[in-house]
C-alpha positions in Angstrom: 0.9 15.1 6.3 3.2 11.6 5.8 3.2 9.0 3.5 3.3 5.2 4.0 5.3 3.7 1.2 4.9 0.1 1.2 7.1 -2.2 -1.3 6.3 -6.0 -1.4 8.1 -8.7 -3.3 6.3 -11.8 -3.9 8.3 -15.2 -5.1 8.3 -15.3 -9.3 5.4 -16.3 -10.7 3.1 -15.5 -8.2 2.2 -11.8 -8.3 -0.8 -11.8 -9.9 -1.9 -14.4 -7.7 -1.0 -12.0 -4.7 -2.8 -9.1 -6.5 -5.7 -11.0 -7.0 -6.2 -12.2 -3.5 -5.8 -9.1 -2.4 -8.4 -7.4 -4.6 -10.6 -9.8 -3.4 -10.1 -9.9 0.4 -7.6 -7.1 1.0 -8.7 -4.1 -0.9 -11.8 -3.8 0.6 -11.3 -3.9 4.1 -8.3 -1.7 4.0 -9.7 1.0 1.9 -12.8 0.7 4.3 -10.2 1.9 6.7 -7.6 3.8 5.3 -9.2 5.8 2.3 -7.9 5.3 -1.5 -4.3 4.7 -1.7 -2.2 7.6 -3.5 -1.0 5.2 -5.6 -1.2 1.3 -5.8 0.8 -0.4 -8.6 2.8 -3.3 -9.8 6.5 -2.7 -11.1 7.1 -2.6 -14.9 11.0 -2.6 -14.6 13.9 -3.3 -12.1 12.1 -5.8 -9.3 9.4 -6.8 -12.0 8.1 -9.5 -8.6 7.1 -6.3 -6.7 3.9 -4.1 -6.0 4.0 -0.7 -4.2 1.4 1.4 -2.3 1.2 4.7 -0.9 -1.0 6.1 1.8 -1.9 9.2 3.0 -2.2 10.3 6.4 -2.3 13.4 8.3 0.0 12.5 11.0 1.5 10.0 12.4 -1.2 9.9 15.1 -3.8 9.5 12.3 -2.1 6.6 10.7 -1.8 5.0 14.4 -5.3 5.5 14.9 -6.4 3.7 11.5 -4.3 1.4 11.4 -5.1 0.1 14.5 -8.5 -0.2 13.9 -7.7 -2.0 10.6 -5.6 -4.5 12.5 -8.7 -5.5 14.9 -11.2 -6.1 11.7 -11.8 -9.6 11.4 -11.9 -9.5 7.3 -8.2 -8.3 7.5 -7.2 -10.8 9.9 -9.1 -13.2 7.5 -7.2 -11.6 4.5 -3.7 -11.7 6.4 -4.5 -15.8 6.8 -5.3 -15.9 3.6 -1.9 -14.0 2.5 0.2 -16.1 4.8 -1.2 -19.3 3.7 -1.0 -18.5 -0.3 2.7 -18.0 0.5 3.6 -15.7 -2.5 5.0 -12.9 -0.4 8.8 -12.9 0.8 9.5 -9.7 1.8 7.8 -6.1 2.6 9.3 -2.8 3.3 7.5 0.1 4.7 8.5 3.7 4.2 7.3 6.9 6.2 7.7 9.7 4.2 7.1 13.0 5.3 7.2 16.1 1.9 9.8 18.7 1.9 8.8 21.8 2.8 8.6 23.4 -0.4 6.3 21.1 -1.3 2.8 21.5 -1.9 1.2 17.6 -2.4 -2.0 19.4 -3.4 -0.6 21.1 -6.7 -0.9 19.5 -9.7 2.0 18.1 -11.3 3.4 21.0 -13.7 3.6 20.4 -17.4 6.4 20.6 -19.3 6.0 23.1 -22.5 5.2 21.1 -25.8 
């Protein structure tokens, strides 16, 4: 299993108007393509301009595969226009993650005693 870990900073001001285009144009198609995100989210502190996603893939051959056909969907290419022209985003940085071996992704997170 990996993870994609995608971080991407949009100019100030203009994050919810990223978020919001892509809820409208970009959510679907991907998720038509890649499944549910791990985790999707804007940032509360540090980089307050940024929003992160994580995806889940079971290998790197399976993340090829679906992202490949999510490149060749005409609503993404239509949402990447979109994007492009809105101009909020400035930069993106993309993470493959893969979990150390003593780590089992499908555990629930343990809770600390009260």
């Amino acid at each position: 299993m990996i993870y994609d870990h995608r971080t991407y900073t949009c100019r100030p001001g203009t994050i919810q108007r990223q978020l919001q285009l892509y809820a409208e144009h970009g959510w679907p198609v991907q998720t038509r393509h890649l499944g549910t995100p791990l985790l999707f989210a804007a940032t509360e502190t540090g980089n307050v301009n940024s929003y992160v996603h994580i995806w889940v893939y079971e290998s790197a051959a399976d993340r090829e595969q679906k992202r490949a056909r999510l490149q060749q969907d005409p609503d993404w290419i239509s949402y990447l226009k979109r994007s492009a022209e809105a101009g909020n985003l400035i930069s993106q940085t993309n993470t493959i993650l893969k979990p150390a071996p003593f780590f089992a992704a499908s555990a629930p997170p343990s809770q600390a005693p009260d």
